[in-house]
N, CA, C and O atoms as CSV, one atom per row, in Angstrom:
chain,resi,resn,atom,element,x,y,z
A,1,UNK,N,N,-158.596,69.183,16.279
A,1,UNK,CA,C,-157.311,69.367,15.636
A,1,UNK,C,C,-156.528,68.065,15.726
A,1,UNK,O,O,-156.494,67.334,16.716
A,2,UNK,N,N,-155.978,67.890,14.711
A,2,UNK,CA,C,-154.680,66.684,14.708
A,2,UNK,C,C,-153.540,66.975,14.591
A,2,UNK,O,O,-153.391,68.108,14.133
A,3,UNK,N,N,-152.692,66.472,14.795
A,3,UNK,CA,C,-151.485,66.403,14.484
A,3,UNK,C,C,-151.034,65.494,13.954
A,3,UNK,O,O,-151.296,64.371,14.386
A,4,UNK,N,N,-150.219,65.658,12.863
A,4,UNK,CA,C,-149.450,65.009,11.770
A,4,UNK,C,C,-147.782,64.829,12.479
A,4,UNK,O,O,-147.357,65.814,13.083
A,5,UNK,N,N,-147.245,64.087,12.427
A,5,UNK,CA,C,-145.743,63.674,12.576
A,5,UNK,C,C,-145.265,62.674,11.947
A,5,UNK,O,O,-145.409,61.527,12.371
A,6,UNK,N,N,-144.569,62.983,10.749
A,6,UNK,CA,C,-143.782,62.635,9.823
A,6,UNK,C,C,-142.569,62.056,9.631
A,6,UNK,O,O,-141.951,62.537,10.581
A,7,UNK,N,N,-141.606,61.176,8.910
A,7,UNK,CA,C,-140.373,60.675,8.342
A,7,UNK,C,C,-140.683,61.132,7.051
A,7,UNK,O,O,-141.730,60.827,6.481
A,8,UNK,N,N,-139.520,62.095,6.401
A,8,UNK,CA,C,-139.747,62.495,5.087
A,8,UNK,C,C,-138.357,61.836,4.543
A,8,UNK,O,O,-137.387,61.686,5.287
A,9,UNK,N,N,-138.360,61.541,3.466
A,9,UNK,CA,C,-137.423,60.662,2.400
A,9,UNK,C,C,-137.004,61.588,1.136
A,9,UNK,O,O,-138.013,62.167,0.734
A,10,UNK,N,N,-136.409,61.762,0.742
A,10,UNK,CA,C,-136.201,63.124,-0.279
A,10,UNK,C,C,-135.708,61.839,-1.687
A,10,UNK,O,O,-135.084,60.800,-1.470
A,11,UNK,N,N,-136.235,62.340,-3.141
A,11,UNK,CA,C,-135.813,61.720,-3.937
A,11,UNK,C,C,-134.773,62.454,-4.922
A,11,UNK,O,O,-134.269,61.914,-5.907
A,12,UNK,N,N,-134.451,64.241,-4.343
A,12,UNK,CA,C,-133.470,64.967,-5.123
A,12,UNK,C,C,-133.073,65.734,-4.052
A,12,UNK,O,O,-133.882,65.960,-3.152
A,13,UNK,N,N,-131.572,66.317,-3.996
A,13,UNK,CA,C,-131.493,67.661,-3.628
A,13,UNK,C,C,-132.236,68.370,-2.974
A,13,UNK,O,O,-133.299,68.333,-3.595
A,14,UNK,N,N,-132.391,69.146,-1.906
A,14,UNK,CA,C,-133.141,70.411,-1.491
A,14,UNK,C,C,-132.494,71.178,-1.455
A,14,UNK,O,O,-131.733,71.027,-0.500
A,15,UNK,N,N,-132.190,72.552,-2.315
A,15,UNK,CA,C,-131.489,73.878,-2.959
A,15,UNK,C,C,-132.403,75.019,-2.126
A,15,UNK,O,O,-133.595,75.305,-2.007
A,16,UNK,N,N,-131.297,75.423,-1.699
A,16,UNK,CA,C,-131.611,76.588,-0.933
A,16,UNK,C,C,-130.872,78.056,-1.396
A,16,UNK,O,O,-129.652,78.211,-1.349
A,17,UNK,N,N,-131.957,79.246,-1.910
A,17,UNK,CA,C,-131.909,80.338,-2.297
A,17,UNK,C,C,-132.277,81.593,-2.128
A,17,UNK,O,O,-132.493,82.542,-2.881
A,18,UNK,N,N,-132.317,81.336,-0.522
A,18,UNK,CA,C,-132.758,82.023,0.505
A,18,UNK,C,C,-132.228,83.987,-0.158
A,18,UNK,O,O,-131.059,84.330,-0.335
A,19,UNK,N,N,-133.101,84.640,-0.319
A,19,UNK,CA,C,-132.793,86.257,-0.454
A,19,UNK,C,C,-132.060,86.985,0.711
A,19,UNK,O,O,-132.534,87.499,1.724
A,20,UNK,N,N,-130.651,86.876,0.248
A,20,UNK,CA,C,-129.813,87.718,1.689
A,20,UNK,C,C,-129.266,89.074,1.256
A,20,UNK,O,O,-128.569,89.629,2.105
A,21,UNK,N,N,-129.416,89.609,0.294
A,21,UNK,CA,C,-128.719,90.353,-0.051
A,21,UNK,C,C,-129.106,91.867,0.919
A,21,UNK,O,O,-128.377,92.857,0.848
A,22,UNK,N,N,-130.323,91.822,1.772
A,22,UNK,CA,C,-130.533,93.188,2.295
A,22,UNK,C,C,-130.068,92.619,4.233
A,22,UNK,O,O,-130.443,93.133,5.287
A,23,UNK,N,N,-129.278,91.578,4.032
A,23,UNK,CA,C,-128.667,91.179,5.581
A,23,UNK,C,C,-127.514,91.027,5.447
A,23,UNK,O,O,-126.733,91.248,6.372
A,24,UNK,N,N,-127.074,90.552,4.096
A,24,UNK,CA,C,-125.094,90.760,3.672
A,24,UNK,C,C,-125.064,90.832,2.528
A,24,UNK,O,O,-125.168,90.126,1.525
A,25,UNK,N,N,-124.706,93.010,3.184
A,25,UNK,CA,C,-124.315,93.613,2.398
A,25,UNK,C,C,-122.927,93.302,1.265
A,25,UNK,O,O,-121.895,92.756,1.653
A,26,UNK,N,N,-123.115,93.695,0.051
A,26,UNK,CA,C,-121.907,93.762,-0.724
A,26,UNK,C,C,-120.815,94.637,-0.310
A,26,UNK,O,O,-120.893,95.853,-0.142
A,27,UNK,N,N,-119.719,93.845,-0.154
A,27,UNK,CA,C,-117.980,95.209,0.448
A,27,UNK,C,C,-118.252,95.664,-0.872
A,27,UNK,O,O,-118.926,95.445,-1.879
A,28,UNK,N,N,-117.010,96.736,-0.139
A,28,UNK,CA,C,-117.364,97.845,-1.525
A,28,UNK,C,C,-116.218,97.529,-2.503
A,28,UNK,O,O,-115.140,97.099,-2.092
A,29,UNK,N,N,-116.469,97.747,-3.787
A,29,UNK,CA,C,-116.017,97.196,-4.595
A,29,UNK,C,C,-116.132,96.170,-5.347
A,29,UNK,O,O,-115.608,95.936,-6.436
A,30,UNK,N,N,-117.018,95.411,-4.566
A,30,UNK,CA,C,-117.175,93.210,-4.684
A,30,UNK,C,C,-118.373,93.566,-5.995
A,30,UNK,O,O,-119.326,94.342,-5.928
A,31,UNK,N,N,-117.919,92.672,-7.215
A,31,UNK,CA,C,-118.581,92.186,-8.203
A,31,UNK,C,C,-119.747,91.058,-7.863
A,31,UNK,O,O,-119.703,90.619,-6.714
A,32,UNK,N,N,-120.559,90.650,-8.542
A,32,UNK,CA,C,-121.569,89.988,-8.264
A,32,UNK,C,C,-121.007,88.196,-8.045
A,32,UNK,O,O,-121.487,87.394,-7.244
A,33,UNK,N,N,-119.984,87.970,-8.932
A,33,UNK,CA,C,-119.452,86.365,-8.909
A,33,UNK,C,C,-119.133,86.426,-7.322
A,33,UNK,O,O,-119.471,85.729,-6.365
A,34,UNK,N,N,-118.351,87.546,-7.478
A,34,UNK,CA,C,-117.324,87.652,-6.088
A,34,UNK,C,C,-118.666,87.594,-4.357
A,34,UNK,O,O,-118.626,86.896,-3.343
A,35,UNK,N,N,-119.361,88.364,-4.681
A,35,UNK,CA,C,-120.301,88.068,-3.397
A,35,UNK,C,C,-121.082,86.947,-3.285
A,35,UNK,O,O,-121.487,86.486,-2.218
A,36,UNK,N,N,-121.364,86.370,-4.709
A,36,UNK,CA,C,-122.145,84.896,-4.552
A,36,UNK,C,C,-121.094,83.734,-4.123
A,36,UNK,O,O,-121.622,82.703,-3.706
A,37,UNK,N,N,-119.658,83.763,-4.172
A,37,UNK,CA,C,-118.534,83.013,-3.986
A,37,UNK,C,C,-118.734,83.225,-2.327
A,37,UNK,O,O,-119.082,82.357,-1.526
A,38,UNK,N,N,-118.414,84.626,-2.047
A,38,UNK,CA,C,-118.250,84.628,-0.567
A,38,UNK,C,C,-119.884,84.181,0.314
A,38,UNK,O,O,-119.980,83.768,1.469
A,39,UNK,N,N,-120.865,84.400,-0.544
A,39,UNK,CA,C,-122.365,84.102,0.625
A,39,UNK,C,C,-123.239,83.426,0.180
A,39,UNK,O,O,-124.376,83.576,0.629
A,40,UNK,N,N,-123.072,82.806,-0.484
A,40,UNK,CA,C,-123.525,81.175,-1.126
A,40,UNK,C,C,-124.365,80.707,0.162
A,40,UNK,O,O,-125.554,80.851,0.443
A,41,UNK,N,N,-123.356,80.126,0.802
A,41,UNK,CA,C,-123.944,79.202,2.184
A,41,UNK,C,C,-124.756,80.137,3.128
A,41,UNK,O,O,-125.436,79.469,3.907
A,42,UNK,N,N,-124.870,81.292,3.272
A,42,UNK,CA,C,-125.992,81.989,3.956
A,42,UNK,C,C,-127.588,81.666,3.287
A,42,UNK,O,O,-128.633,81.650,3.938
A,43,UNK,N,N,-127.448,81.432,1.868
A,43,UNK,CA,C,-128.600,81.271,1.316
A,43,UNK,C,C,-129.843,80.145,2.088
A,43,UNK,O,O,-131.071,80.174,2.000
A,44,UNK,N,N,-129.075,79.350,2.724
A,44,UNK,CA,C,-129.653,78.819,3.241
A,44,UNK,C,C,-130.445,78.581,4.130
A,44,UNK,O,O,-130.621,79.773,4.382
A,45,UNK,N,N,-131.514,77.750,5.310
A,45,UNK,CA,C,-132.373,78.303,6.005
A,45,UNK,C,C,-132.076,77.307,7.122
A,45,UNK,O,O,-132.371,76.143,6.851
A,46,UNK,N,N,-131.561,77.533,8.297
A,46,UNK,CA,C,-131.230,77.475,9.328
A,46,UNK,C,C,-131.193,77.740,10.906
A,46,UNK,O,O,-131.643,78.839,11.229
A,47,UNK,N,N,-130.735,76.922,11.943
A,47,UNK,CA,C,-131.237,77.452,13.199
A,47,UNK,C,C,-129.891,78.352,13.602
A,47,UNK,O,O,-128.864,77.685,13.480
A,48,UNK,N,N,-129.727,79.374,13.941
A,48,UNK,CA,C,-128.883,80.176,14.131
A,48,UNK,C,C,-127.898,79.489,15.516
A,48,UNK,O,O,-126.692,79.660,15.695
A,49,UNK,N,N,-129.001,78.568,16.500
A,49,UNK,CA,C,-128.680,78.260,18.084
A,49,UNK,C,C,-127.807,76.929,17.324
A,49,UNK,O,O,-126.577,76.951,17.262
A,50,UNK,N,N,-128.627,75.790,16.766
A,50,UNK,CA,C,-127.958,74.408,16.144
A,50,UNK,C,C,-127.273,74.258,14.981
A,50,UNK,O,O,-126.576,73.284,14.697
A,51,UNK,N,N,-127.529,75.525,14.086
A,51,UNK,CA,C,-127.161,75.029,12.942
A,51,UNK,C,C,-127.173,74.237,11.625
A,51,UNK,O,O,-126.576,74.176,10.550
A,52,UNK,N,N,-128.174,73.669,12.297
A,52,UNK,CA,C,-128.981,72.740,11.524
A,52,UNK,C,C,-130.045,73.696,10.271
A,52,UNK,O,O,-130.712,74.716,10.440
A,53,UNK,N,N,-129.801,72.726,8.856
A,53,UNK,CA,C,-130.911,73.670,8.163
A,53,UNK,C,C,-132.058,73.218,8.694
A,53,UNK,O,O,-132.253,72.432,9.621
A,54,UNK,N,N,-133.123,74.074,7.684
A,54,UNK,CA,C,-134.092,73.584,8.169
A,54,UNK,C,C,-135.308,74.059,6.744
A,54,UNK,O,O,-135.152,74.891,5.850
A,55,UNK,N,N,-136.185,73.368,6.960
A,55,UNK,CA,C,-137.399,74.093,5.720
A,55,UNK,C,C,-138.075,74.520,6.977
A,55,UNK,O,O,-138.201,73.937,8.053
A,56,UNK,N,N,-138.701,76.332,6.336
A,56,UNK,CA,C,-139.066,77.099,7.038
A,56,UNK,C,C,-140.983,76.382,6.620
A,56,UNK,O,O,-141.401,75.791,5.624
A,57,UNK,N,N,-141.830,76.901,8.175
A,57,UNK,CA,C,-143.148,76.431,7.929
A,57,UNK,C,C,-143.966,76.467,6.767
A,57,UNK,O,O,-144.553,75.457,6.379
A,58,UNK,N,N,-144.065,77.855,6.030
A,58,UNK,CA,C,-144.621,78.100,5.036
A,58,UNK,C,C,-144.072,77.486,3.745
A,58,UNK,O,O,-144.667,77.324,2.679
A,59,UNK,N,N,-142.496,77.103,4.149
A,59,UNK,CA,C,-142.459,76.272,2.741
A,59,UNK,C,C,-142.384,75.278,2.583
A,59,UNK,O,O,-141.902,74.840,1.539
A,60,UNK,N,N,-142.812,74.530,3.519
A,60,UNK,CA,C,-143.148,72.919,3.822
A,60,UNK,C,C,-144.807,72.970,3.101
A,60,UNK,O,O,-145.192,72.390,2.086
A,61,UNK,N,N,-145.639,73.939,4.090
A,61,UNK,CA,C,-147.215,73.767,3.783
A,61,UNK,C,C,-147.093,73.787,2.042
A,61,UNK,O,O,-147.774,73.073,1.306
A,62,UNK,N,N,-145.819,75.010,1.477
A,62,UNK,CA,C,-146.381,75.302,-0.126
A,62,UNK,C,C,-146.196,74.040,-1.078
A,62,UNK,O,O,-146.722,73.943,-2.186
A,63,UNK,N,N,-145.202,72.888,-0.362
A,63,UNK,CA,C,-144.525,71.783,-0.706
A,63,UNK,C,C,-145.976,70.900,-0.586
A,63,UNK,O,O,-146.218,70.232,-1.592
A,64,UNK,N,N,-147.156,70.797,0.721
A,64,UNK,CA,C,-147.691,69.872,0.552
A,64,UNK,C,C,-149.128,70.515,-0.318
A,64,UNK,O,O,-150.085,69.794,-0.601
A,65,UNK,N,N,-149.062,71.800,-0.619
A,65,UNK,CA,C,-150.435,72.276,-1.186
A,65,UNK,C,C,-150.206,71.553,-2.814
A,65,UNK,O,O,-151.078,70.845,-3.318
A,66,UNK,N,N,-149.211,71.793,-3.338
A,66,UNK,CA,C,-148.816,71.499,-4.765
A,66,UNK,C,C,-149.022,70.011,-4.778
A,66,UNK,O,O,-149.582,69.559,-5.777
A,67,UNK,N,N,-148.725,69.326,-4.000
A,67,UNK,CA,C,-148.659,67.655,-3.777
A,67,UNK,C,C,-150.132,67.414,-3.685
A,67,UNK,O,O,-150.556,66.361,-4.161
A,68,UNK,N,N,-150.898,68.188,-3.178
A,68,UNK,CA,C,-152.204,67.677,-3.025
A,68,UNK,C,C,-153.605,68.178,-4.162
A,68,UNK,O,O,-154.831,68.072,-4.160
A,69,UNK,N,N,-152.518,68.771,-5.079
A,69,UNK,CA,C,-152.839,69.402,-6.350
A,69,UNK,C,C,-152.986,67.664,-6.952
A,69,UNK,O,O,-154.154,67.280,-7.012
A,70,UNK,N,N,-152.027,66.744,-7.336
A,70,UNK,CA,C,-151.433,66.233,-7.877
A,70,UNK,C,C,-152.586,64.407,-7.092
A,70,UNK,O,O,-152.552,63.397,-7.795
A,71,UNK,N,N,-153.424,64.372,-5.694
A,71,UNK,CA,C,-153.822,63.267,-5.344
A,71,UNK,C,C,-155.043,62.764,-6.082
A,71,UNK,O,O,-155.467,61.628,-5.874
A,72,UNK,N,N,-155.747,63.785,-7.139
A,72,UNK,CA,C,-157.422,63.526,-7.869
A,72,UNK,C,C,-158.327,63.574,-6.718
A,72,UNK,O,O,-158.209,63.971,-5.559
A,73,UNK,N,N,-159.413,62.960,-7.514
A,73,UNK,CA,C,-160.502,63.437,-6.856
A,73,UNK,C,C,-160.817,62.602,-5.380
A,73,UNK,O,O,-160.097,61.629,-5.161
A,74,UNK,N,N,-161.780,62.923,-4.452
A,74,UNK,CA,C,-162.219,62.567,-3.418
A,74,UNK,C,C,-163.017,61.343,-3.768
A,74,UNK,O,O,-163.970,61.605,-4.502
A,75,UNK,N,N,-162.871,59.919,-3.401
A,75,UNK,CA,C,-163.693,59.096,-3.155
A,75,UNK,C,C,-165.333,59.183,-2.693
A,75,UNK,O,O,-165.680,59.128,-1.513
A,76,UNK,N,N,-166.147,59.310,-3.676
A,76,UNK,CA,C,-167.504,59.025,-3.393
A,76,UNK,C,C,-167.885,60.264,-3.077
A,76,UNK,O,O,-168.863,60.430,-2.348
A,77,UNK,N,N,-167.108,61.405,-3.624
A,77,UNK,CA,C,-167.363,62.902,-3.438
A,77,UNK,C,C,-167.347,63.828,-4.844
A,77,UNK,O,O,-166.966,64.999,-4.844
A,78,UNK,N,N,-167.708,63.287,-5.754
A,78,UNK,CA,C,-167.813,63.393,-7.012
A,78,UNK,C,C,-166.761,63.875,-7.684
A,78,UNK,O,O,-165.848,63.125,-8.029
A,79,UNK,N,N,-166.758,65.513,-8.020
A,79,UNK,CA,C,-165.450,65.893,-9.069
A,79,UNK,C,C,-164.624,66.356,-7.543
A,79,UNK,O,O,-163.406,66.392,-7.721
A,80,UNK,N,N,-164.992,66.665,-6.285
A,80,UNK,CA,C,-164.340,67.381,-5.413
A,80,UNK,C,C,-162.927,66.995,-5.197
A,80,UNK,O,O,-162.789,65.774,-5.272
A,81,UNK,N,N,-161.865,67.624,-4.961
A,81,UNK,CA,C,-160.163,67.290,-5.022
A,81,UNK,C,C,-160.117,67.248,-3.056
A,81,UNK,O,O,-160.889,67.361,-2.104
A,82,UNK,N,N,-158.936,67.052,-3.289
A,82,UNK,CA,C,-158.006,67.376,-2.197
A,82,UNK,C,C,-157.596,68.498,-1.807
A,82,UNK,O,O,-157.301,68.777,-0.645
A,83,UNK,N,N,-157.544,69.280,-2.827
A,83,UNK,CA,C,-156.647,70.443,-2.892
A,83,UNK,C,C,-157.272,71.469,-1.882
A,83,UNK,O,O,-156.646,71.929,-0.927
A,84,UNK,N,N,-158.760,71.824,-2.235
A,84,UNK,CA,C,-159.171,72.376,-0.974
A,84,UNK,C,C,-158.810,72.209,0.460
A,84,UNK,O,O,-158.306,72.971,1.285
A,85,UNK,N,N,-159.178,71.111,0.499
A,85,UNK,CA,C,-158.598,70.629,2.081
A,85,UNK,C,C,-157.192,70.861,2.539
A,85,UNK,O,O,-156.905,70.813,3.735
A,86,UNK,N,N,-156.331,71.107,1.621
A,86,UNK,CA,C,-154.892,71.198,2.121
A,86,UNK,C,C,-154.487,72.323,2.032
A,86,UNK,O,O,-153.413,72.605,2.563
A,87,UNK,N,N,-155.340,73.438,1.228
A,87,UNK,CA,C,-155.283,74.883,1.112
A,87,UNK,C,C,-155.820,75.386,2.410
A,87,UNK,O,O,-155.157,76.268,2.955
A,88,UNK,N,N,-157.173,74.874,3.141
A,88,UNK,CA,C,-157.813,75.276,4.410
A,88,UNK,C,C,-157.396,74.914,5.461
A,88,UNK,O,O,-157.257,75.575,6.491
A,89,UNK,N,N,-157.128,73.639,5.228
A,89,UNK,CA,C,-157.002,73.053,6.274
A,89,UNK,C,C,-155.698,72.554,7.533
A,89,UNK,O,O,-155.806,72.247,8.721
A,90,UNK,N,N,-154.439,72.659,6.566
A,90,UNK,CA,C,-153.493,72.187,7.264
A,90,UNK,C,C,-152.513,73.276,7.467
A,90,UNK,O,O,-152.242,73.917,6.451
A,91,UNK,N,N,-152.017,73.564,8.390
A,91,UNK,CA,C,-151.378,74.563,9.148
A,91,UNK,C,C,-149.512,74.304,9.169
A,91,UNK,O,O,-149.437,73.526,10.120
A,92,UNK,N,N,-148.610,74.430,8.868
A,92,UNK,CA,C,-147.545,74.334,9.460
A,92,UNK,C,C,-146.703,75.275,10.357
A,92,UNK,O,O,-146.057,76.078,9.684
A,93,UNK,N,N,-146.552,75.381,11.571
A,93,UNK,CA,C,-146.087,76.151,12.580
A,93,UNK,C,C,-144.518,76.167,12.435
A,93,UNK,O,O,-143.899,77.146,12.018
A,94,UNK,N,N,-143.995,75.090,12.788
A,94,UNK,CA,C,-142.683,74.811,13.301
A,94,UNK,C,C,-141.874,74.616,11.614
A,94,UNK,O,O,-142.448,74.174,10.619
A,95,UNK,N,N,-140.212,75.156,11.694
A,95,UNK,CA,C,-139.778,74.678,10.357
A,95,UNK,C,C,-139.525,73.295,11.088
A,95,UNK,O,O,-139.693,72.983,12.266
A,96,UNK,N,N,-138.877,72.278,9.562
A,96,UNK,CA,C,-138.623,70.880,10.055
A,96,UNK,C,C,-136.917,71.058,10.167
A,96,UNK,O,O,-136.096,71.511,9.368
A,97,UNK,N,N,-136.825,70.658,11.125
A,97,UNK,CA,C,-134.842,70.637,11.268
A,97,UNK,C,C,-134.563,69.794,10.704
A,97,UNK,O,O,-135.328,68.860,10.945
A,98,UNK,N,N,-133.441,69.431,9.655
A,98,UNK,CA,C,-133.176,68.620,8.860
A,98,UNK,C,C,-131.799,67.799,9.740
A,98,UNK,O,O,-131.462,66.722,9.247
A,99,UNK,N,N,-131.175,68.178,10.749
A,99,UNK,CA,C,-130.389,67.897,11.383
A,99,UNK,C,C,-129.327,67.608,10.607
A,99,UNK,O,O,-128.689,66.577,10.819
A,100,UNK,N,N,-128.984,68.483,9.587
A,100,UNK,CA,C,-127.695,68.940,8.434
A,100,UNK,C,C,-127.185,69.702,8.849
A,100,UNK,O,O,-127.921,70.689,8.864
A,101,UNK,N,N,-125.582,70.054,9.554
A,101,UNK,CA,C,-125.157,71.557,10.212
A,101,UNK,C,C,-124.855,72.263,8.348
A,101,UNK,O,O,-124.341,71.677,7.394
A,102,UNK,N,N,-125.412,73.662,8.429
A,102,UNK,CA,C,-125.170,74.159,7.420
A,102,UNK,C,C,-123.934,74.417,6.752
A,102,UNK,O,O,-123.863,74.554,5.531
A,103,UNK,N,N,-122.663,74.505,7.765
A,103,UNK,CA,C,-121.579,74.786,7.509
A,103,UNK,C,C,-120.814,73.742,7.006
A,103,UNK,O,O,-119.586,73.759,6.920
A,104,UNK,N,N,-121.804,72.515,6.557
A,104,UNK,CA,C,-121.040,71.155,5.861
A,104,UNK,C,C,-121.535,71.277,4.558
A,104,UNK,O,O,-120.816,70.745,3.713
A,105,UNK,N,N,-122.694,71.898,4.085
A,105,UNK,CA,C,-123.319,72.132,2.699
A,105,UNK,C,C,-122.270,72.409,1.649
A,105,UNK,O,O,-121.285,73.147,1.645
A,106,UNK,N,N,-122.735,71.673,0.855
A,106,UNK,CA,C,-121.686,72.045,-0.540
A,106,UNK,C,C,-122.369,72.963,-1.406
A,106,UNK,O,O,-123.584,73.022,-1.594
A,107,UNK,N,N,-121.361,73.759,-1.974
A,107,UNK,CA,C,-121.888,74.596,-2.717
A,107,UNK,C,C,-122.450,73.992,-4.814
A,107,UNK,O,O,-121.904,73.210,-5.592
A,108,UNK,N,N,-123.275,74.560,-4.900
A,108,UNK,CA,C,-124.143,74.117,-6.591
A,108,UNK,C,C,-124.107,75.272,-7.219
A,108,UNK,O,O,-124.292,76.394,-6.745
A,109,UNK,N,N,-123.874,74.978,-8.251
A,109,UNK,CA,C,-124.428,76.354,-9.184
A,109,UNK,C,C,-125.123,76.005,-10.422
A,109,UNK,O,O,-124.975,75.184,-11.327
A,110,UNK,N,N,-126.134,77.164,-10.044
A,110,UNK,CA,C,-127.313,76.884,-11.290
A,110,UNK,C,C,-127.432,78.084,-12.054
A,110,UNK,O,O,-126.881,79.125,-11.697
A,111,UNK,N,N,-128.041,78.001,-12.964
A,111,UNK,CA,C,-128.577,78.985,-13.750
A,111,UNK,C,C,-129.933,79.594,-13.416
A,111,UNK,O,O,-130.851,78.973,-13.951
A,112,UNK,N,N,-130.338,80.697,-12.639
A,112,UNK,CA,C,-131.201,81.181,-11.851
A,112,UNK,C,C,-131.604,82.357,-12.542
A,112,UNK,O,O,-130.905,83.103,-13.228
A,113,UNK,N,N,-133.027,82.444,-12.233
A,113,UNK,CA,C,-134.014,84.130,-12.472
A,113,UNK,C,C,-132.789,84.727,-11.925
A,113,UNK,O,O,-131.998,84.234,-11.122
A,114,UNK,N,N,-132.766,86.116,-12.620
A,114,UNK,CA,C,-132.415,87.085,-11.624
A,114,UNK,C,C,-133.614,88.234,-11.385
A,114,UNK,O,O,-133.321,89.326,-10.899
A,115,UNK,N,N,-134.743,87.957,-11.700
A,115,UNK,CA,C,-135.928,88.912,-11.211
A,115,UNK,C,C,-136.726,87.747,-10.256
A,115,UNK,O,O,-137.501,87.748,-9.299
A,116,UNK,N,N,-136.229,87.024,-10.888
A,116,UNK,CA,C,-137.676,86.206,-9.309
A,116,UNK,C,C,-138.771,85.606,-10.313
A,116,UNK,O,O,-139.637,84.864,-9.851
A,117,UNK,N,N,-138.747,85.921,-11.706
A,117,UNK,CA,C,-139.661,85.374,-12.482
A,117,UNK,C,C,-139.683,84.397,-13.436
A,117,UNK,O,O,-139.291,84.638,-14.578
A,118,UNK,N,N,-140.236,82.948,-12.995
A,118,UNK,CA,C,-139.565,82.059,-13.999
A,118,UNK,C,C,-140.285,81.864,-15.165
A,118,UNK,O,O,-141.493,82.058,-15.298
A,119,UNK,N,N,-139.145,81.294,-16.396
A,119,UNK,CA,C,-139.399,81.293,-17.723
A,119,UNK,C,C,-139.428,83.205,-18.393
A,119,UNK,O,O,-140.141,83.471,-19.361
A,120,UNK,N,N,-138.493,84.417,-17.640
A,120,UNK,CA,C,-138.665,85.673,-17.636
A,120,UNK,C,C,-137.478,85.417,-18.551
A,120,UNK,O,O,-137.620,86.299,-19.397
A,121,UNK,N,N,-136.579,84.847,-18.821
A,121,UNK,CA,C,-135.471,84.625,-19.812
A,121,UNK,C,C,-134.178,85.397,-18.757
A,121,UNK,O,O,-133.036,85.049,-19.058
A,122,UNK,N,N,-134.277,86.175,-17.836
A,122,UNK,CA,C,-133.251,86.575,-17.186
A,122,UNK,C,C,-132.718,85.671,-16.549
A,122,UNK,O,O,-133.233,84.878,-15.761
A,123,UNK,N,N,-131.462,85.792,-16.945
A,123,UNK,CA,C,-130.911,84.415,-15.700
A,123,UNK,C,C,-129.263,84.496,-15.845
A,123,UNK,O,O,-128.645,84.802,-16.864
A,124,UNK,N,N,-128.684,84.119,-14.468
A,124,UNK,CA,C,-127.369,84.521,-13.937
A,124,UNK,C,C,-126.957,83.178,-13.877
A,124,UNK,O,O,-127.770,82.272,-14.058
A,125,UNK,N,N,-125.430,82.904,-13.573
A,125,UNK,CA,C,-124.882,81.715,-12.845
A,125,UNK,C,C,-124.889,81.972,-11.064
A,125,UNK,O,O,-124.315,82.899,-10.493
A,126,UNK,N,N,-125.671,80.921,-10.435
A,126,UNK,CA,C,-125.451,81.455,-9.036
A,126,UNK,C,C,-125.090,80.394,-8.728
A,126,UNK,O,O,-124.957,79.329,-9.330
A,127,UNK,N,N,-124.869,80.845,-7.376
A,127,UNK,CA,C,-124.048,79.480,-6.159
A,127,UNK,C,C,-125.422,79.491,-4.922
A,127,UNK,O,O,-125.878,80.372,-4.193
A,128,UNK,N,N,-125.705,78.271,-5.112
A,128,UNK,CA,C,-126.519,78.014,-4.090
A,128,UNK,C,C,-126.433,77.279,-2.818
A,128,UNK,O,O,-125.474,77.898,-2.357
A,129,UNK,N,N,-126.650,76.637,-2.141
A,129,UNK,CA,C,-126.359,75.618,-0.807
A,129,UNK,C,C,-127.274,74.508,-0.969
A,129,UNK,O,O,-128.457,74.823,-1.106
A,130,UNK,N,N,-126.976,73.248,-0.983
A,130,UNK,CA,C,-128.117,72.272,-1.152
A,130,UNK,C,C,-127.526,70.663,-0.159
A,130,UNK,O,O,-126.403,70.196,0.032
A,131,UNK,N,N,-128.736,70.275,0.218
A,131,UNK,CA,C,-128.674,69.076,0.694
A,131,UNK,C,C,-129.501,68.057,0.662
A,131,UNK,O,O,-129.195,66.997,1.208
């Protein structure tokens, strides 16, 4: 086994749209603008103890499987990719702490699925959290 330890450099935004709606609940009465106004910044993914966001393990690994979609083929290994190897092979345990306290995040709003399915033509104005 190896271990990998990293400096990551970001060239956009990281938008966070974390599904809270079955941990904060809607008050009663509250319209949909009105609860995305008030819980925007929960969307986000964070250490509850630091505060700090963070990308959770599995969505770091899904970040490097797609990337390794994208390296071609294996040197002196004919049509064989990368992609295998980063589908089998590499593990992420720990999220990465971004050492961002969440409660400094500014709020974005995009035009978002509202089923979860993209290019489904459904789509809302939401407020997201990004850094």
């Amino acid at each position: 086994m190896k271990i990998a330890t990293v400096k990551l450099r970001s060239a956009s935004a990281l938008s966070y749209s974390r599904e809270i709606k079955s941990s904060v609940p809607f008050l009663k009465g509250e319209k949909d603008d009105a609860y995305e106004e008030r819980t925007w910044r929960e969307k986000a993914h964070y250490d509850p103890q630091t505060k700090n966001c963070q990308i959770p393990g599995p969505a770091f690994k899904f970040g490097l499987d797609t990337a390794a979609k994208s390296l071609g083929k294996i040197p002196g290994k004919g049509a064989a990719t990368w992609t295998k190897h980063f589908l089998a092979g590499v593990l992420v345990i720990d999220p990465a702490d971004l050492g961002i306290d969440y409660t400094t995040l500014p709020c974005t709003r995009i035009f978002a699925n509202t089923d979860g399915i993209r290019g489904s033509g459904k789509r809302v104005l939401a407020a997201i959290s990004a850094c």
